[in-house]
FIFI-674341 format. One line per field, with one value per residue (C-alpha): x, y, z. Coordinates in steps of 0.02 Angstrom, whole numbers, plus 32768, in hexadecimal, padded with zeros to 4 digits. Each point is the difference from the previous one (the first is absolute). Layout:
// residues N
c1 <- [X,...];
c2 <- [Y,...];
c3 <- [Z,...];
This chain:
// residues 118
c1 <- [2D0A,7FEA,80A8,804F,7FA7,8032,80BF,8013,7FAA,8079,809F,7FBB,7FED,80A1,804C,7FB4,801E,80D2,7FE6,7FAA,8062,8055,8075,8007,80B6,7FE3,7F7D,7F5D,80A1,7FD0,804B,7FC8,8025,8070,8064,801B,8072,801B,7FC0,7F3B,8003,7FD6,7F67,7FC9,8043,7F9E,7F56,800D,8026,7F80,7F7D,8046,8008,7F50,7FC1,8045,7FC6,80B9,7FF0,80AF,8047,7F86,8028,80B0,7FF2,7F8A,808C,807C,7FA2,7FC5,80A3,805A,7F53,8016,80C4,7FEB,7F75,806C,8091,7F9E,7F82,7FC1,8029,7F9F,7F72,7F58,8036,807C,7F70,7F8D,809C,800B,7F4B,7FE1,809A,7FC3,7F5C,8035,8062,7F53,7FC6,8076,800D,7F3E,7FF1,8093,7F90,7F5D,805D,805E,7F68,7FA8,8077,8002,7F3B,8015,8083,7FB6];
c2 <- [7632,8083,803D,7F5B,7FE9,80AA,7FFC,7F45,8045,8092,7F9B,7F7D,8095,803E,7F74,7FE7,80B9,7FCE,7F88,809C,8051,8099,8072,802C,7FD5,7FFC,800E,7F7F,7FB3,7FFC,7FBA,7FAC,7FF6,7F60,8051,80B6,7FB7,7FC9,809D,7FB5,7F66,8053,8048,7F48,7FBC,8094,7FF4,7F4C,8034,8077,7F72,7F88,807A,8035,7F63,7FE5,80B5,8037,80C4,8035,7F9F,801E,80BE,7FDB,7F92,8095,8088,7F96,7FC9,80BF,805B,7F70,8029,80AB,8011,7F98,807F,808F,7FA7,7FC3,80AF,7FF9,7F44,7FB9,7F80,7FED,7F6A,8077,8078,7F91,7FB2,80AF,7FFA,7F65,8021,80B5,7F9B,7F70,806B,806A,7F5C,7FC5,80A4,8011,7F58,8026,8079,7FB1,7F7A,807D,805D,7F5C,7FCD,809D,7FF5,7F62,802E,80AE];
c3 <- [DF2C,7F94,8007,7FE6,7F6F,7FBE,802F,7FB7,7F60,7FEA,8039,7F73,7F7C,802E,7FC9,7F5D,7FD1,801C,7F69,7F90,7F9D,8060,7FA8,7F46,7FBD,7F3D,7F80,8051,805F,80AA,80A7,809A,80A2,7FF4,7F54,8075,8089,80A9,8069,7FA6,8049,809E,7FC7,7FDF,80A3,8065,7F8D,8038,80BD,8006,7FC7,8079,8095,7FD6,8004,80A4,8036,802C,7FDD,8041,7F7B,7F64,8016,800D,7F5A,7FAF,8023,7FBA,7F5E,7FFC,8002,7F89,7F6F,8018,7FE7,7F5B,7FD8,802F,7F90,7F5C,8009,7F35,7FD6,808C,7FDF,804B,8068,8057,800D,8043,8072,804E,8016,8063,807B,8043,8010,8051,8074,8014,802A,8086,8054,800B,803A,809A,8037,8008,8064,806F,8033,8012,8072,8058,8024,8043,8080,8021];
């Protein structure tokens, strides 16, 4: 229960960090994920599988949807470097956590599952 609670609560905070403002494009002119393009509506589709599949406590999928979001916050990191914003910051920080999160969680279930057989 415990980690449902916690992956629903990233995947939800994921999701409000898309709508902060992410990369630095003038003086205070800043940009969100909708105004960036079509590659960041991804990163709201898997915040938003990643609460759904950890509600449902499907952990193949929520590390799946962590990479995913993880590598597509990082390359806009990588790409903006001094004009990011804090919401890209803090989008960076919720995915390697969520996927911290989903990974940890496969394995408690794994070796669960492995006690009970063995």
């Amino acid at each position: 229960m415990k980690g449902k609670a916690i992956g629903v609560s990233l995947g939800v905070v994921g999701m409000i960090l898309w709508f902060m403002p992410l990369v630095k494009v003038g003086f205070n002119v800043y940009v969100g994920g909708r105004q960036i393009g079509n590659i960041s509506y991804i990163l709201v589709v898997c915040s938003l599988a990643y609460a759904i599949c950890s509600f449902f406590e499907l952990h193949r999928v929520r590390v799946i949807a962590a990479t995913i979001s993880t590598a597509i916050s990082m390359l806009f990191l990588s790409e903006a470097l001094t004009n990011a914003a804090w919401g890209l910051y803090g989008l960076n920080i919720v995915s390697i956590a969520s996927w911290l999160a989903a990974v940890t969680d496969w394995d408690t279930r794994k070796k669960s599952a492995e006690d009970v057989q063995g």
